[in-house]
Every structure is written in structure tokens, then in C-alpha cells.
C-alpha positions as CSV (number, residue, x, y, z in Angstrom):
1,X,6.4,37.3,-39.8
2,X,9.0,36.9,-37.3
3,X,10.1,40.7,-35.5
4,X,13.0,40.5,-36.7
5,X,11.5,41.8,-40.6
6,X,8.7,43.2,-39.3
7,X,7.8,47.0,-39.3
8,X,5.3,48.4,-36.5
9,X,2.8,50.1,-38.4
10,X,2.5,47.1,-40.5
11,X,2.6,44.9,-37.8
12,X,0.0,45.9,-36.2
13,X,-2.7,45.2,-38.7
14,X,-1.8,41.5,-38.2
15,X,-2.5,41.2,-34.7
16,X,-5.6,39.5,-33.0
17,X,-6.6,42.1,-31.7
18,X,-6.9,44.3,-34.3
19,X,-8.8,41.8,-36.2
20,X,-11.1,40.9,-34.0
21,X,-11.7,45.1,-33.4
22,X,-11.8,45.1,-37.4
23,X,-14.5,42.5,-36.9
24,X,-16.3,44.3,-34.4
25,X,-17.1,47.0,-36.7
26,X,-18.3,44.8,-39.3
27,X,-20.9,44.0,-37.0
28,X,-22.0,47.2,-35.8
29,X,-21.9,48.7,-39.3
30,X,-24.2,45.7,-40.4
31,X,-26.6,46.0,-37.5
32,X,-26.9,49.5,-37.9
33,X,-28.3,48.8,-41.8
34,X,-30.4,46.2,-40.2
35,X,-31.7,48.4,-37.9
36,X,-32.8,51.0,-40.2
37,X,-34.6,48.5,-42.2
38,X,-36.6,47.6,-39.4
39,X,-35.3,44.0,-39.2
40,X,-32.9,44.9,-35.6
41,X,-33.9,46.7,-32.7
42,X,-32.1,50.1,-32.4
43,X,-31.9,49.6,-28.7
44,X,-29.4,46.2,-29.3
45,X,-27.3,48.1,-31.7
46,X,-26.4,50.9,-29.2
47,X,-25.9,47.7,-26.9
48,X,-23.0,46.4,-29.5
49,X,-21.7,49.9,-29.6
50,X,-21.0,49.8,-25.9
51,X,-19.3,46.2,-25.8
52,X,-15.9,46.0,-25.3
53,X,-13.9,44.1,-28.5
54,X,-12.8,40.8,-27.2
55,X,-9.5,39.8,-25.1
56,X,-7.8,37.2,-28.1
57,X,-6.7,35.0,-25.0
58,X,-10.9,35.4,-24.0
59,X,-11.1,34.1,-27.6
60,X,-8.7,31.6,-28.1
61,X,-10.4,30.0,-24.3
62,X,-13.7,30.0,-26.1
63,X,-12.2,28.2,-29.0
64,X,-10.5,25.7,-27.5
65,X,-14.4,24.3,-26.6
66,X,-15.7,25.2,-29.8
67,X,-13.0,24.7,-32.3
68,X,-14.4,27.6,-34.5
69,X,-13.3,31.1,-34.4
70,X,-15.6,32.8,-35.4
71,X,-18.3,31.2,-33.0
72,X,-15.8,32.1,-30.3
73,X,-15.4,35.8,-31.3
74,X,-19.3,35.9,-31.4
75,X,-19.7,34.2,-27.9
76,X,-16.6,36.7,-26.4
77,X,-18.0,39.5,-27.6
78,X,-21.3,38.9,-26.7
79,X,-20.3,38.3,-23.5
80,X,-20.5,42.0,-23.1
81,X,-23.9,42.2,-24.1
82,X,-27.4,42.3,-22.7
83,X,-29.0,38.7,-23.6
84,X,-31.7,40.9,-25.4
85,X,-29.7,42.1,-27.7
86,X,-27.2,39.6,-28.0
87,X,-29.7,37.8,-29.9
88,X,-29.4,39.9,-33.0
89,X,-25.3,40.1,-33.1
90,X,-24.3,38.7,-36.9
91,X,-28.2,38.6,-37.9
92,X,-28.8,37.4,-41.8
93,X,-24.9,36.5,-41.7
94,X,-22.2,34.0,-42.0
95,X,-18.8,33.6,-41.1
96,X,-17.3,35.1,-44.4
97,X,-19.1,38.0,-44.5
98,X,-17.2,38.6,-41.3
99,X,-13.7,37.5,-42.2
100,X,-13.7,38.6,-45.7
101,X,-15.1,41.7,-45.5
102,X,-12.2,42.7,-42.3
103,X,-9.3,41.0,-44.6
104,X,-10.4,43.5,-47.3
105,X,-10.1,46.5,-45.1
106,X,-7.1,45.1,-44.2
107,X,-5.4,43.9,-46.8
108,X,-6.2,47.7,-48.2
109,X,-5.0,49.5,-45.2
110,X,-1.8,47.2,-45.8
111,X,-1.2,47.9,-49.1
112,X,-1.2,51.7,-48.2
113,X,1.5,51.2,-46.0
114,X,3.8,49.3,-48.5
115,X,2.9,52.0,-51.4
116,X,4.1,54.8,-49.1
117,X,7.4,52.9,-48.6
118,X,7.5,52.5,-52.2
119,X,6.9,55.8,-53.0
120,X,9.5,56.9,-50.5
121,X,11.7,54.2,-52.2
122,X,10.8,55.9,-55.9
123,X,11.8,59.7,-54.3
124,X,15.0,58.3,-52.8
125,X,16.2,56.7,-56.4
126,X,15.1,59.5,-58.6
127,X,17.0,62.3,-56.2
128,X,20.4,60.1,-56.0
129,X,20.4,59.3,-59.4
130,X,19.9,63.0,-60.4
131,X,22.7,63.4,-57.5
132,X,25.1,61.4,-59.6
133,X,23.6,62.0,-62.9
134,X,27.7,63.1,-64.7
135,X,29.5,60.9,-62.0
136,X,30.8,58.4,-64.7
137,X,31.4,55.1,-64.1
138,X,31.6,52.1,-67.1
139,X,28.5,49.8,-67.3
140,X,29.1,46.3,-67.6
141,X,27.3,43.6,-69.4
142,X,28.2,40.1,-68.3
143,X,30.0,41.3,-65.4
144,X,32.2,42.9,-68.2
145,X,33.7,46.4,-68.8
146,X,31.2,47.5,-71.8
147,X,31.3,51.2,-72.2
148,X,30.9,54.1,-70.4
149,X,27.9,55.7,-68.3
150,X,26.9,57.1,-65.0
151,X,25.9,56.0,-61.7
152,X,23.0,58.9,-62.1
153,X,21.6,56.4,-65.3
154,X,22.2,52.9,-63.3
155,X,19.4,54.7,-60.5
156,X,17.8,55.6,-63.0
157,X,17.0,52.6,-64.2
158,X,16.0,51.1,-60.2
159,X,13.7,54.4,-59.9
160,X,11.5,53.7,-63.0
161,X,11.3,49.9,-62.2
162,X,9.9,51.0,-58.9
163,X,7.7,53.2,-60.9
164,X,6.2,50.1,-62.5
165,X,5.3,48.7,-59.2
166,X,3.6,51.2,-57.8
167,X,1.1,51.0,-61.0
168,X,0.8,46.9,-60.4
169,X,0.3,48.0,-56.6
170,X,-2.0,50.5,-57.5
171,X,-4.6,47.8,-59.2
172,X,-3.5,45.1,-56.8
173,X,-5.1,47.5,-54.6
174,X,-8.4,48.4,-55.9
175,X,-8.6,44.3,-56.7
176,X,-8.5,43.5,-53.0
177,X,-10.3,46.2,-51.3
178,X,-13.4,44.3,-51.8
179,X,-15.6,42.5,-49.2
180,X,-19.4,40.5,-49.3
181,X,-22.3,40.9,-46.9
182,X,-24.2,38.3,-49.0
183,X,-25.1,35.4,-46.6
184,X,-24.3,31.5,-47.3
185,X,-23.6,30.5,-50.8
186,X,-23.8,34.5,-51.7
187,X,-27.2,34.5,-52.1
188,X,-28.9,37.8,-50.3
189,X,-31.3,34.8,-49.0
190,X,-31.4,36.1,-45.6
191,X,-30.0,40.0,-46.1
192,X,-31.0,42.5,-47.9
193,X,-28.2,43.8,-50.2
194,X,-28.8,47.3,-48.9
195,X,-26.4,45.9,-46.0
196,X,-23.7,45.2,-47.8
197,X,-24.1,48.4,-49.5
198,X,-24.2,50.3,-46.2
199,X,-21.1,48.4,-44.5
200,X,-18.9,48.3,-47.7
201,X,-19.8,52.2,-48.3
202,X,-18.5,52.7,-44.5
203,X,-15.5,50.7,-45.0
204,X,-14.5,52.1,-48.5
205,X,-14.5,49.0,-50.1
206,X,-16.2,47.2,-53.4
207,X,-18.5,44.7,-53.4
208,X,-17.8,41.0,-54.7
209,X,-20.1,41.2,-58.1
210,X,-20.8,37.7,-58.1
211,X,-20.3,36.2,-54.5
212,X,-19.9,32.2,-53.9
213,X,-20.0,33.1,-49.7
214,X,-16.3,34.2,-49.7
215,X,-14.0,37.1,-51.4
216,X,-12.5,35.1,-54.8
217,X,-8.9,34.2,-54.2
218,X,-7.2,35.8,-57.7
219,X,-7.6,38.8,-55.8
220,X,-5.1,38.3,-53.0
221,X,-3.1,36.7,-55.7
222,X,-3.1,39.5,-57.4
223,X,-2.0,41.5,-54.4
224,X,1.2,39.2,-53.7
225,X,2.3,38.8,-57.4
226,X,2.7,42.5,-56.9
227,X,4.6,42.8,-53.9
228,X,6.9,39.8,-55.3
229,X,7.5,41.8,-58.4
230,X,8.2,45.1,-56.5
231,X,10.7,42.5,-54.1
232,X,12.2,41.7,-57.3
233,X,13.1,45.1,-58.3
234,X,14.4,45.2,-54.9
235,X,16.5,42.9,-55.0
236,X,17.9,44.1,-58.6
237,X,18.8,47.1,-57.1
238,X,20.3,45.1,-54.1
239,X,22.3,42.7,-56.2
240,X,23.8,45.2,-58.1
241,X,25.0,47.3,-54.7
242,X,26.1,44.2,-53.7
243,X,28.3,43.4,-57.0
244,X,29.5,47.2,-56.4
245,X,31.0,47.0,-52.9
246,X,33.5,43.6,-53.6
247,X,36.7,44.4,-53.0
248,X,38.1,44.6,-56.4
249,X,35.2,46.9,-57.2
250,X,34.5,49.0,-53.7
251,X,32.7,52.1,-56.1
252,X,29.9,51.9,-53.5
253,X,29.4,51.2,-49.6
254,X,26.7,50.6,-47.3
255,X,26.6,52.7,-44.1
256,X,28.2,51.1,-41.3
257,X,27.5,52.6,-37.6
258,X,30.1,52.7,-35.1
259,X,28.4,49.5,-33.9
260,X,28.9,47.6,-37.0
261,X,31.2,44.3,-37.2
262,X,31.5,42.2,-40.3
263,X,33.0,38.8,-39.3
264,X,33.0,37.2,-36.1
265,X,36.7,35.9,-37.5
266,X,38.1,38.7,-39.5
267,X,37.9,41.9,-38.0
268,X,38.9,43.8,-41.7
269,X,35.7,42.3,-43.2
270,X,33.1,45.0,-44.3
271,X,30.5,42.8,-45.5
272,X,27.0,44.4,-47.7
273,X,24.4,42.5,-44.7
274,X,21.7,44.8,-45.9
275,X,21.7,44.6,-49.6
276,X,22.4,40.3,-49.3
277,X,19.3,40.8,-46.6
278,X,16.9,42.3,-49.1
279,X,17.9,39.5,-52.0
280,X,16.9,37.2,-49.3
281,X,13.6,38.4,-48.6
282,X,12.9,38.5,-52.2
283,X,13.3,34.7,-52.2
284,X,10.4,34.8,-49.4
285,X,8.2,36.9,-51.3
286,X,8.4,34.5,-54.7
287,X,7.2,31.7,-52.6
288,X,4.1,33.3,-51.1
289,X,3.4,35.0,-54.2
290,X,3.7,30.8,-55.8
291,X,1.2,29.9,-52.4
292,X,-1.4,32.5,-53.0
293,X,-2.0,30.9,-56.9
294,X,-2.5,27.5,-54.9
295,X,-4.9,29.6,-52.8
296,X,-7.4,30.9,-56.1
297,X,-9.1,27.3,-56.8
298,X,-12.0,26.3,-54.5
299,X,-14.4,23.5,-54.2
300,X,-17.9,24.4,-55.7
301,X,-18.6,27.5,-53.7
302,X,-16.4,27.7,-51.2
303,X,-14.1,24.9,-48.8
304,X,-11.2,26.1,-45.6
305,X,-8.0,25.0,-47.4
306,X,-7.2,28.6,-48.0
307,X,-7.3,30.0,-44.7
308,X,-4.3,27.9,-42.5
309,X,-2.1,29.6,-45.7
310,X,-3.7,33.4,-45.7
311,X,-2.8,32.9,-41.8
312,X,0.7,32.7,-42.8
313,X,1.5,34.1,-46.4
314,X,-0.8,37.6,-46.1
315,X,1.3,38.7,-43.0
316,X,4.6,37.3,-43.9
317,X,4.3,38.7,-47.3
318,X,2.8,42.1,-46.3
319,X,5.2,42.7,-43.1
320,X,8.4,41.0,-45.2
321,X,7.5,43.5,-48.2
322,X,7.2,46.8,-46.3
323,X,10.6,45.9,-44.3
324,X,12.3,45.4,-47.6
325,X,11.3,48.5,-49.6
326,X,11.5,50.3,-46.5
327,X,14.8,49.3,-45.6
328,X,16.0,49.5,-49.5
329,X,15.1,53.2,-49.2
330,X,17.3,53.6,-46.1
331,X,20.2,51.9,-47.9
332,X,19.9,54.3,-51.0
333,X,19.8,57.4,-49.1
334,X,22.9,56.8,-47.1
335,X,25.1,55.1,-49.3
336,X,28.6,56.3,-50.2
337,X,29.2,56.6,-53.7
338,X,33.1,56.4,-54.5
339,X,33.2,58.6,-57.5
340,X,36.7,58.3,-58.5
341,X,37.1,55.1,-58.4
342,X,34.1,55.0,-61.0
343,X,36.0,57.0,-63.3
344,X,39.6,55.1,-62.5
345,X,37.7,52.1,-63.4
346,X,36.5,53.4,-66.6
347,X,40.1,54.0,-67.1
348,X,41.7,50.5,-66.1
349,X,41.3,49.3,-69.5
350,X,43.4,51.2,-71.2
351,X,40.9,52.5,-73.8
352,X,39.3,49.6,-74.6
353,X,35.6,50.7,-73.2
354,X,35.8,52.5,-76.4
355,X,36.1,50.0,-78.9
356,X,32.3,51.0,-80.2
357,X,33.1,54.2,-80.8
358,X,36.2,53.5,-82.9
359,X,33.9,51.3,-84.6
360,X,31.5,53.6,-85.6
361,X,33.8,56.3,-86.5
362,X,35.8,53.7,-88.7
363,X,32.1,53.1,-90.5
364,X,31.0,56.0,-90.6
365,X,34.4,57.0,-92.8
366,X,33.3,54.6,-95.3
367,X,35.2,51.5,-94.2
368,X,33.8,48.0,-95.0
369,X,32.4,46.5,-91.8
370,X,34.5,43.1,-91.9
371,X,37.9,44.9,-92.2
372,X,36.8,47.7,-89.7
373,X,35.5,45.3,-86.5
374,X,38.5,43.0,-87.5
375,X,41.1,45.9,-87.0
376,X,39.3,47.2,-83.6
377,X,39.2,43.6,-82.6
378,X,43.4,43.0,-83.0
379,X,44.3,46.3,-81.3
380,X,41.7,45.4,-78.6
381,X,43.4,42.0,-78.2
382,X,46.7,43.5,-78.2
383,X,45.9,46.2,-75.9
384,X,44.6,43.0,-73.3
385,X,47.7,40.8,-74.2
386,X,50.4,43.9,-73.6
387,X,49.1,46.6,-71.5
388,X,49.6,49.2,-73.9
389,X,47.2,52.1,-74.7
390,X,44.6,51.1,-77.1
391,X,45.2,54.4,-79.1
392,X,48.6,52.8,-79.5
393,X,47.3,49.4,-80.4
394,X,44.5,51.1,-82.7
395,X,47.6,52.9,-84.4
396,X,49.6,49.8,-85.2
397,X,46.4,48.9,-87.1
398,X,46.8,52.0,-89.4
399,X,43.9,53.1,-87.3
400,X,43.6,57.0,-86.5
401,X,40.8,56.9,-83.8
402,X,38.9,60.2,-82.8
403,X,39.0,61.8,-79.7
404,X,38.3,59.1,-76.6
405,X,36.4,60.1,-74.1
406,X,33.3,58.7,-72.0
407,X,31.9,62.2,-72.8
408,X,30.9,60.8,-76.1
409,X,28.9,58.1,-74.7
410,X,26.8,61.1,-72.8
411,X,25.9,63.4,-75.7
412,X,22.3,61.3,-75.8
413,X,21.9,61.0,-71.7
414,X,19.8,63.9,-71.2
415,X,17.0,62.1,-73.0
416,X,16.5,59.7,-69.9
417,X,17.4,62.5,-67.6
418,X,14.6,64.5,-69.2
419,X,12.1,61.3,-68.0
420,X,14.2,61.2,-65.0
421,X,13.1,64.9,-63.9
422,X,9.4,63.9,-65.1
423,X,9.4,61.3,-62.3
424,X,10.5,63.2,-60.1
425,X,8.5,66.0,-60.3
426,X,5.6,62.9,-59.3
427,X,6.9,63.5,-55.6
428,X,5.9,67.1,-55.3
């Protein structure tokens, strides 16, 4: 992933060099399980401890004669070793043991990272929402005035679906933290299983029940279907901020710094770059998550047309992720809420957000359903063709309506602020 969407921490665990010092560990903890079987000499695995983890330029030298990295991680690193014990560097072991077992560490250490910023994410939405939980503002349902509610329910709504992605991340999770010390084809021909055991136990990861020589793919699909889902909910919550801050709406607004410029032609222009930035990045994450599925089917026990995409879509999806949750969070927690024009919005309609109501009062009284929607209905119409009140459209109808209020939209809302508070209390 380019800088530009990628987040230190995260970064960092996609960087030679701390792949090849992930690697390096794999082969110390699986020479120090050889060694207490008797198969290694102790001597060459206080040797290994002692090497330095290669240069990636020392590497990519190496590889440039060899053509195969993992052959020119071996050779760099052993560089730094006594020929003696050189000898018994990656003994019993094949390439994927080495490379799988890392990416699982990885991939786990990785997916701690984006649950944190989801987490952070979930705090922010559940503490703004009970923020704004009576500022009332009218939903809308095809980009339509419907009826009333409050901004505190719209978060709401962004904090649970978070919620749900922190479960899906949760399993994704324990799905890839799973490596394989099992030798070519998987078999334990030429390593005892107690090695696996050992460097697995060390690394906090699960073994591959079955292994065909390599980690199975549906497990790193897994992983991106659930960061493409969270990006999703993302960018729900984006779109929505976004649909919020036009001009004829303007009931929310993105932080702007003293720095910030909107158009390089119009100077008035205050555009939402960050909410239009996370949709974007959502896009990303669908496509790697449609990539990794490509990635699941292998020939016979295992072939190399997954790895030139893992190069690509496990960092880009990871780093791209983490930026947008993380950045989603920043967005929530600083944005300006305009919460009279909410409620003057509520109010441009002259009544009509009330037209339910009405409705059911009219029914409730006893009136047939035909005649009662039909009545509503012409006073609505009139109310839209005219501009007057729609109590005074309602009245021309013979209709008598009950108080009008929003209020009577929120006599049910503590239900969902009730599960609201539950959430929340899932931060402390």
C-alpha cells in the first residue's frame, strides 16, 4: 500500500525486514525443538541465535542469482553463521513451513491492530450517538423526508454495525492465526510433529489439521471478507456524512484545520475529502476481498499462483483497512453536528413528517383504512401544492389531528438506547 493510506504500526509488519526477522525466529524456535530431540546440535542453535537477521538488499543480491527467496534468505542468513552449524539451519523443512507459519503470526499481529481501531471506532459511535441521543432531526428514506428521529439513533445504528464486525474479525482472526511445520506435501516425513507443536506453541498460533505443505487459502479469505465488510460499514457511515454536509442539507461538517482548502478554483468550496476518501477505499477493499476467493483453489497440494497476489492484496488490504477505520474514528469524534438545523429541517415540511401519525390516530378512532389514508394523502398533497400548514390542509379534510410533534415518534426510543448503553458499557 502506497504511504499515502498507510498507518505506521501497520506498516511496519509489511516490511522485508520484518519478515525476514519473523522468519528468523521460525528457525530458531524450530531448531531449538530439534535440538531437544537430539536430531540438532545445541551448540549450532546458540550459533543461529547469535546471527544477525539478514539486510533485504543482502537478500534481494542473493536472489537475483538464485531466483528463489527463500534460498536467498537461508544463504544471507547463514552467512553469519559458522559452516558447522550452518548445516542444520531449516533441518526436516521446506519453504512453507517458513513463509506460512511467519504470514500467520503476521497476519494475527495485523488483525490486532485493525480490531483496536475498530474498537476505538465502536467507542467513538456509541459515545456521539448517546451525545445526540434527543438532538432530533427527520430520517429519510429514499433520500426523502419520512418522519422524525435523532442523530443519537442514526449512530446508533453505524455503532452496532461495527459491532458486527468486530465478531466477523474476531473468527477471521482465530481462522488465520494458524501455521504448519509439516515438511513437503504435509507429511511429518522428515519432522517430528513435536516441532510444530513447539514453534506454533511459541508463536501463539494453531496448527493446520490436515496440511497439503502450505496454510489453506479460505483462511486469508476469510480474513479479507472481513475487513471488506467492516470497510462497508465504513463507508455507510461515510456516505451518509457525506449526504449530510451538501449544501441544501449542511446538518453535519467535517473538521477543517486552518490549513484546509476545498477547490483549487472556488475558494467558498468546503468539500467532505475524508468521508468521499473512506467510500473510496472501501471500493479497494471489495476487490482484494474478490482476489483472495481466486486465491483459495490450488493444484493438487500446493502450486505459487497465490503468492505474487498475497504480495499485494494482504498489505494493501490490511494497511488500507486500518487507515480507514482509523481515520473514520477521527472523523466521528470531531465532527460538528448542526443541531438546529436538524430540527428546522424537521420543520420545512410544514407538518407533513407526520402524516403516519395522523394516520394512525385516524385508525385508531375507528375510521375505515381506504377513506382514512385517502384523506391524509389530499391534505398532504395540498400541503406540498400550497405551502400551507398541514394541520390546515388536514382540517379542510374534516380531519381533527392530535397534537404534532416529533416527540411522539420518541416515546419507543429508549428501547435502542437501552442496547445502546449495553454496548457501550463493552468499552469499560
Amino acid at each position: 500500500m502506497i504511504p499515502r493510506y498507510t498507518l505506521p504500526e501497520m506498516g511496519a509488519l509489511f516490511t522485508d525486514r520484518h519478515r525476514y526477522a519473523t522468519w528468523v525466529r521460525v528457525e530458531i524456535l524450530a531448531s531449538e525443538a530439534q535440538a531437544a530431540l537430539g536430531h540438532v546440535p545445541h551448540e549450532a542453535v546458540e550459533d543461529m541465535r547469535r546471527a544477525r537477521v539478514p539486510d533485504p538488499e543482502r537478500v534481494a543480491e542473493i536472489e537475483r542469482e538464485r531466483d528463489h527467496e527463500v534460498l536467498s534468505f537461508l544463504a544471507a542468513y547463514c552467512e553469519d553463521i559458522p559452516e558447522s552449524s550452518a548445516r542444520w539451519v531449516h533441518h526436516g523443512m521446506t519453504s512453507y513451513d517458513l513463509v506460512d507459519t511467519a504470514l500467520g503470526h503476521t497476519l494475527a499481529r495485523a488483525a490486532d491492530l485493525l480490531t483496536g481501531a475498530a474498537r476505538r471506532l465502536r467507542r467513538v459511535l456509541t459515545e456521539r450517538a448517546l451525545e445526540h441521543w434527543d438532538t432530533v432531526t427527520v430520517g429519510r428514506t429514499h433520500g426523502v423526508h419520512a418522519e422524525p428521529t435523532t442523530f443519537g439513533h442514526k449512530l446508533a445504528g453505524h455503532a452496532f454495525a461495527v459491532d458486527r464486525s468486530l465478531a466477523r474479525l474476531a473468527a477471521a482472526r482465530e481462522a488465520v492465526a494458524v501455521g504448519t511445520v509439516s515438511g513437503s506435501v504435509g507429511t511429518y516425513a522428515l519432522i517430528d510433529p513435536r516441532v510444530e507443536e513447539h514453534v506454533l506453541s511459541a508463536l501463539g498460533l494453531a496448527a493446520e489439521p490436515a496440511p497439503s505443505q502450505v496454510v489453506a487459502r479460505d483462511r486469508h479469505a476469510q480474513l479479507l471478507q472481513a475487513v471488506a465488510v467492516l470497510g462497508a460499514c465504513v463507508e455507510q457511515l461515510a456516505l451518509e456524512l457525506r449526504l449530510l454536509q451538501r449544501t441544501e442539507v449542511r446538518e453535519v461538517e467535517e473538521r477543517r484545520t486552518g490549513a484546509y482548502q476545498g477547490s483549487s478554483a472556488m475558494p467558498h468550496k468546503r468539500n467532505p475529502t475524508t468521508s468521499e476518501r473512506l467510500c473510496g477505499l472501501a471500493r479497494l477493499l471489495r476487490g482484494y476481498a474478490d482476489t483472495a476467493l481466486e486465491n483459495v483453489a490450488l493444484w493438487h497440494e500446493r502450486d505459487l499462483a497465490h503468492q505474487s497476489v498475497e504480495r499485494v492484496i494482504l498489505p494493501d488490504s490490511l494497511c488500507a483497512g486500518h487507515f480507514q477505520v482509523t481515520r473514520a474514528a477521527d472523523l466521528v469524534a470531531s465532527l460538528r453536528v448542526d443541531a438546529d438545523r436538524m430540527r428546522a429541517h424537521v420543520d420545512q415540511t410544514d407538518g407533513l413528517v407526520h402524516s403516519s401519525a395522523v394516520l394512525a390516530d385516524l385508525l385508531g378512532g375507528g375510521m375505515e383504512r381506504e377513506r382514512a389514508y385517502r384523506g391524509v394523502q389530499a391534505a398532504a398533497n395540498r400541503t406540498l401544492a400550497t405551502g400551507e400548514h398541514f394541520g390546515a390542509s388536514l382540517a379542510k379534510e374534516g380531519i381533527a389531528p392530535a397534537r404534532l410533534g416529533p416527540e411522539r415518534f420518541l416515546v419507543r426510543h429508549d428501547v435502542i438506547r437501552t442496547r445502546l448503553e449495553k454496548l457501550h458499557e463493552l468499552e469499560d
